[in-house]
C-alpha positions in Angstrom: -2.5 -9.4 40.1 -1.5 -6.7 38.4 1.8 -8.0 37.4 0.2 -11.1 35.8 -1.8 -8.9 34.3 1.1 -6.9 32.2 2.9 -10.4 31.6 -0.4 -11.9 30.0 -0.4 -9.0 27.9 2.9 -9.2 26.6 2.4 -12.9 25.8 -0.5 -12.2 23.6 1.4 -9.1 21.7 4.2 -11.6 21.0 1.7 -14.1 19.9 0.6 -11.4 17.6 4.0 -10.9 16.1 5.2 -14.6 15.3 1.7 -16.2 14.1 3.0 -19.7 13.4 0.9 -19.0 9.9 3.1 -16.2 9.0 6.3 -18.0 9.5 5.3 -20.9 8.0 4.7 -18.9 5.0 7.7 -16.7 5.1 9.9 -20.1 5.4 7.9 -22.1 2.7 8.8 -18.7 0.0 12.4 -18.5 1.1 12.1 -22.3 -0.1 9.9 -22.0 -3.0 12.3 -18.8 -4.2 15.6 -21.1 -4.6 13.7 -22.8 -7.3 12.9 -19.6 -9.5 15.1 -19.6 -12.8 15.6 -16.1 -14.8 13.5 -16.7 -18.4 10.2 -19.0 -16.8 6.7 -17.4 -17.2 4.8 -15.9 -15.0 2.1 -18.7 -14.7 5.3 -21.4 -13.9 6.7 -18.5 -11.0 3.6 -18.4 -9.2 2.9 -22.3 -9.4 6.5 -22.6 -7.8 5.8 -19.9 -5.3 2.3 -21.5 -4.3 -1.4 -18.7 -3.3 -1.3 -20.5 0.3 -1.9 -17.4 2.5 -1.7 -16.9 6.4 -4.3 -15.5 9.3 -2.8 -13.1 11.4 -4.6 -11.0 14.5 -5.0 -8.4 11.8 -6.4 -10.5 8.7 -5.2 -12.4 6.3 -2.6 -12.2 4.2 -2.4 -13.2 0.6 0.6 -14.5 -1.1 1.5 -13.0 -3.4 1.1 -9.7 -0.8 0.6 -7.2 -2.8 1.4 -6.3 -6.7 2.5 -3.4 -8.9 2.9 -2.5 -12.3 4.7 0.0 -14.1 6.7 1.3 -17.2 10.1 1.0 -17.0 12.6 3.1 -19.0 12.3 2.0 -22.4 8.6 2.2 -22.1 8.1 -1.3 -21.5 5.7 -2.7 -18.8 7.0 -4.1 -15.7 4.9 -6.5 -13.1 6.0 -6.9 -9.6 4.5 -9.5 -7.5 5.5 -9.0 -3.4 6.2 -12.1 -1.5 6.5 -11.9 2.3 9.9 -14.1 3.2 11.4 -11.8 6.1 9.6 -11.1 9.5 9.1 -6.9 9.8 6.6 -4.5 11.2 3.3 -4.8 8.9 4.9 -7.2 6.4 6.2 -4.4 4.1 10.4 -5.9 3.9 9.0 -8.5 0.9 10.9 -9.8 -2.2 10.1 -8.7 -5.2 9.3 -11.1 -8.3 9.9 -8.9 -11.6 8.5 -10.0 -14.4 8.2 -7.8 -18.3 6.6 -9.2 -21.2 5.0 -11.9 -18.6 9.1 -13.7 -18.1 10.7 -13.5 -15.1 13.5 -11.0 -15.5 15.2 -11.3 -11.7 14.1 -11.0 -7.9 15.1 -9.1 -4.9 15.6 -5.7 -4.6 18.3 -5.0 -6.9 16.1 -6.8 -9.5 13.2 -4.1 -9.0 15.6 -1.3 -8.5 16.9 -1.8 -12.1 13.4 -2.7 -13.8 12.9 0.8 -12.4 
């Protein structure tokens, strides 16, 4: 009893951890990001990369994730939307959409690391 116990338990923390929501996001922005061009607007970027979101155990979760803004080092403002694409512990490994002047100037993480 108690085994099936421990077993049941694992199965619903696994469940937890691959919500066929989630991945169905995370595959659908890999896709949607292979259709991003350097130089579109910010309004054309998100239409391409979609607001569908995802339930989890823990919530929802919006798409884009999470955003940030900042000056970069010409004094310029910088947006960064997050979009989840990669399975990690509490959705933090995202890619970055970097946008200045509302145009898409690059994505990924060497795209942020030189807006910075």
């Amino acid at each position: 009893m108690a085994r099936l116990f421990v077993l049941s338990s694992l199965f619903l923390a696994l469940l937890g951890c691959a919500h066929p929501d989630v991945s169905g996001l995370m595959h659908q922005n890999q896709i949607s990001l292979q259709k991003l061009k350097v130089g579109m607007t910010k309004a054309d970027a998100m239409e391409i990369m979609g607001t569908r979101s995802a339930e989890t155990n823990r919530g929802p979760i919006a798409n884009p994730i999470r955003s940030e803004t900042f000056t970069d080092k010409t004094g310029s403002p910088v947006e960064v939307l997050h979009y989840i694409t990669q399975r990690s512990r509490n959705y933090r490994d995202t890619t970055p959409l970097v946008f200045k002047g509302g145009v898409l100037v690059g994505w990924g993480p060497e795209a942020l690391r030189q807006a910075r």
